[in-house]
Structures are given as C-alpha cells and as structure tokens.
PASEBA-1860 file (N, C-alpha, C; in nm, 3 decimals):
! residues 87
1> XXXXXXXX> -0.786/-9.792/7.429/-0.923/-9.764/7.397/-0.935/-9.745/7.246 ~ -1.043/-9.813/7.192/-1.040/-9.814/7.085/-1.104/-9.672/7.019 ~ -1.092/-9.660/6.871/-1.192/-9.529/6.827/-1.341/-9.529/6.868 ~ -1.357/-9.619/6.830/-1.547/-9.673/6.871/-1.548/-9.663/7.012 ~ -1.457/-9.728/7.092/-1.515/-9.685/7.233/-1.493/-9.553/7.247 ~ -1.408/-9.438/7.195/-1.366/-9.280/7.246/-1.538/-9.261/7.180 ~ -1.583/-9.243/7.083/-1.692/-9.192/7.039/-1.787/-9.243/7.116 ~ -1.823/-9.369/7.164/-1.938/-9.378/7.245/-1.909/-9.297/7.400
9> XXXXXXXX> -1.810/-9.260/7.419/-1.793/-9.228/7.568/-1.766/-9.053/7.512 ~ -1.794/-9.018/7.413/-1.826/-8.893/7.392/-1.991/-8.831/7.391 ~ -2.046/-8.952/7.355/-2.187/-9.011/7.280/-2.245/-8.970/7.476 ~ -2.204/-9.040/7.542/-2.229/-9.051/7.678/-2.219/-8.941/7.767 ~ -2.089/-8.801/7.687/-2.027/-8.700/7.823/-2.147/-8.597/7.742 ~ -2.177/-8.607/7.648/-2.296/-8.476/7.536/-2.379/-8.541/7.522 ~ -2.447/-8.659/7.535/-2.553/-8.709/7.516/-2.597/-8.681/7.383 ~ -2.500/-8.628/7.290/-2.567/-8.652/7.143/-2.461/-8.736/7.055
17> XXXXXXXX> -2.551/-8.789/6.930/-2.487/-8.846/6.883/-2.462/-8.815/6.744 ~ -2.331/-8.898/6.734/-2.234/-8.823/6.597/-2.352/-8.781/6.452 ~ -2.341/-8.631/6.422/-2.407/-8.625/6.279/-2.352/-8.601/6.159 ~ -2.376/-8.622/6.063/-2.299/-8.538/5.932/-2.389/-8.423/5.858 ~ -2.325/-8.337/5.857/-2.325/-8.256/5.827/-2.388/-8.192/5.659 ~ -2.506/-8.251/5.609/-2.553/-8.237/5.466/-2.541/-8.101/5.363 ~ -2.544/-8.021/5.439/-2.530/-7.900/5.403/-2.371/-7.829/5.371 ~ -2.294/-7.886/5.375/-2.097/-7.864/5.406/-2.060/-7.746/5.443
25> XXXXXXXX> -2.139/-7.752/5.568/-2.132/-7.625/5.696/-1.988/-7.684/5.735 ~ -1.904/-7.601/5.771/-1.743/-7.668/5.834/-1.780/-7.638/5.995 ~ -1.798/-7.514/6.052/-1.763/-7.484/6.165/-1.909/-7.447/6.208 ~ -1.923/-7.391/6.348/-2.031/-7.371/6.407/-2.046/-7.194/6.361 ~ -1.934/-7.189/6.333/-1.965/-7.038/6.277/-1.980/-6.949/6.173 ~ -1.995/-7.068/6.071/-2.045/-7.087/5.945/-2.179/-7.086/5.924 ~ -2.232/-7.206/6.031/-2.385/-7.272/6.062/-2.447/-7.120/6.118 ~ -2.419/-7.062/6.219/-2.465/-6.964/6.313/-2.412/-6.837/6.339
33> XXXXXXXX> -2.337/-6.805/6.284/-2.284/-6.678/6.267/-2.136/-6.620/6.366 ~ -2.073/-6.538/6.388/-1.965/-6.519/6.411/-1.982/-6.445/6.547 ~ -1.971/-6.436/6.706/-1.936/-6.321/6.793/-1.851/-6.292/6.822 ~ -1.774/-6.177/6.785/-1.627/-6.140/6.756/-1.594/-6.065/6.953 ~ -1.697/-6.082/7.002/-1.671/-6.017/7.101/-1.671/-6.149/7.183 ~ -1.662/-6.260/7.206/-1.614/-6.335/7.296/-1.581/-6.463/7.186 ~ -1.482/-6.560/7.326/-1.437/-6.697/7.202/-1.473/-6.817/7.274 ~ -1.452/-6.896/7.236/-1.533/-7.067/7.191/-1.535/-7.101/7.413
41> XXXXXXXX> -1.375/-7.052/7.426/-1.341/-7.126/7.538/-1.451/-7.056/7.661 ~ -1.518/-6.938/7.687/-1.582/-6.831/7.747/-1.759/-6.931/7.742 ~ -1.797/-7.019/7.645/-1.859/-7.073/7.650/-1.880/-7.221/7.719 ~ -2.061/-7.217/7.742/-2.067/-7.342/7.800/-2.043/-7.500/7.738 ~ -2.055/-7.444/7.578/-2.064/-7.535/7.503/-1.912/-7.619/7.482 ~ -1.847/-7.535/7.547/-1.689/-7.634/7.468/-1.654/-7.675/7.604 ~ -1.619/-7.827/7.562/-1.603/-7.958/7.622/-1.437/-7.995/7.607 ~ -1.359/-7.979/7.744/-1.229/-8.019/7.702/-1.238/-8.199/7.708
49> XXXXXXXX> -1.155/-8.259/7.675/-1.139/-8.354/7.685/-1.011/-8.407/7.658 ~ -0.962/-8.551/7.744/-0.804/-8.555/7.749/-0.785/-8.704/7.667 ~ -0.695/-8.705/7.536/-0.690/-8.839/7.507/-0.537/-8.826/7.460 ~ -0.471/-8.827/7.589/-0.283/-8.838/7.594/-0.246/-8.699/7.516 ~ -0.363/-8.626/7.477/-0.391/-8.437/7.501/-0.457/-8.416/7.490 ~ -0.496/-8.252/7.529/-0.643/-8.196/7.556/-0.679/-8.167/7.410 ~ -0.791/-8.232/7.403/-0.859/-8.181/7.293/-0.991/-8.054/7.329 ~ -1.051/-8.033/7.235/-1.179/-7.952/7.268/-1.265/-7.929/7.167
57> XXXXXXXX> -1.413/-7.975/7.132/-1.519/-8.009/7.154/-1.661/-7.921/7.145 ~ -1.730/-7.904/7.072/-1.839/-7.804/7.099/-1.934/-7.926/7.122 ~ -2.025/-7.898/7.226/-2.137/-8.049/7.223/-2.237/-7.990/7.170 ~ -2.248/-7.869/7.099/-2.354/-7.887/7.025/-2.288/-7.922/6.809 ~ -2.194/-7.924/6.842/-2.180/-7.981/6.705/-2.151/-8.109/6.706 ~ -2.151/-8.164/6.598/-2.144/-8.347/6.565/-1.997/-8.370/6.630 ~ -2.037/-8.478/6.674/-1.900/-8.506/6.793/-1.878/-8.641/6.696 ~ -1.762/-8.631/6.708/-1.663/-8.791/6.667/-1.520/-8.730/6.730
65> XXXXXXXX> -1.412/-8.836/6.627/-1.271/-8.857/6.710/-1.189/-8.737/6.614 ~ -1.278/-8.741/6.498/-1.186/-8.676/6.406/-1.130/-8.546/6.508 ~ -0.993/-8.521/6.393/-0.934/-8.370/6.400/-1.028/-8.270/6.389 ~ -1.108/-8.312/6.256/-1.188/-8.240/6.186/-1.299/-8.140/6.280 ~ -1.346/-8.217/6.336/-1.418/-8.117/6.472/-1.380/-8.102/6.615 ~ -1.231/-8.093/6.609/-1.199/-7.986/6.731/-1.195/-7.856/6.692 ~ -1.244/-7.773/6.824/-1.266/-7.629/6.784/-1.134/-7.588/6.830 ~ -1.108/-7.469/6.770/-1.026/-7.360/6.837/-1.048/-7.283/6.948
73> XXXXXXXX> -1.029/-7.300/7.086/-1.062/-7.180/7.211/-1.032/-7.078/7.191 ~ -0.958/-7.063/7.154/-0.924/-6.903/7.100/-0.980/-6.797/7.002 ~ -1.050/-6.915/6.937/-1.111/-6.841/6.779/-1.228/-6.784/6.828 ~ -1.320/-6.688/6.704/-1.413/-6.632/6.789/-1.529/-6.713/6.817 ~ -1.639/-6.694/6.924/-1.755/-6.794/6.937/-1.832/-6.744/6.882 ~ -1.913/-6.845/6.792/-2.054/-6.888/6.728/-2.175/-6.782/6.786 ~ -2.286/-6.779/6.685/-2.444/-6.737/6.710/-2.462/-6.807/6.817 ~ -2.427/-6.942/6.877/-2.525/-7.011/6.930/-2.438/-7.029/7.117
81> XXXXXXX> -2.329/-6.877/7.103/-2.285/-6.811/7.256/-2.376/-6.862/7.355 ~ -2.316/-6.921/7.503/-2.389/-6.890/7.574/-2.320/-6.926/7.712 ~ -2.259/-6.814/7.772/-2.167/-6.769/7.877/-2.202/-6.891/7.990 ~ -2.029/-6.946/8.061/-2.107/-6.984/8.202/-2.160/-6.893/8.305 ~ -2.221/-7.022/8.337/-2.296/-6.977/8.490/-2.168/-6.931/8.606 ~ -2.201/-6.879/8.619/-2.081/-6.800/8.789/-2.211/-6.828/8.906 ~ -2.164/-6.894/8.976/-2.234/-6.959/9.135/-2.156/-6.870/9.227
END
C-alpha cells in the first residue's frame, strides 16, 4: 500500500482531511490546553491503527502518515477530552 493510499484510507476511517497547521501549534495540547488528570488513550478521539505496528492518531488533529502526528497514549489529554461512552 502505497503512502497516498494509507492517507486516503485514513481520510475515510475520520472523515477529515489532512491540514497544516499555520499557526506552528505541534500537539493538540498546545492548540487546547493540557488535562493532567486523564491521557490521550481514555479518549474518544484517539484512533489506533495497524500498519505492520500500532500506530495512534487523534481524528481531530490533521491526519497524514507522518511520525510527526502520532500521539502519545500515555501523555496527558488535550482541552478538547472527551471520555468513552460505557454501554
């Protein structure tokens, strides 16, 4: 699979598409602020994904292939928290 096809089939699992970043915000917790009381993985927003390893993903930040925007699960989560649902 090529790079162009991983990004459109990212384009497809978040339905958004790749942005840059004008402002040279790095992380989502730069953009939105820091919650030291829970982390990235506790959220709905991070997207694992497997390409011969798990990567991971915030779909509300600009998605491409880069390194550059995988998040850390571990690190703390962003202003823009928002816990799963438990059914």
């Amino acid at each position: 699979m090529t790079d162009a096809e991983k990004i459109k089939m990212l384009e497809k699992i978040t339905g958004k598409k790749p942005l840059h970043r004008p402002d040279g915000k790095e992380t989502m917790q730069e953009l939105h602020g820091v919650r030291s009381d829970k982390t990235c993985r506790e959220c709905i927003h991070c997207k694992r994904l497997l390409y011969g390893r798990t990567i991971y993903k915030c779909d509300l930040w600009h998605v491409n292939h880069s390194q550059k925007t995988d998040i850390r699960v571990t690190g703390p989560a962003c202003g823009k928290f928002k816990p799963h649902e438990i059914k």
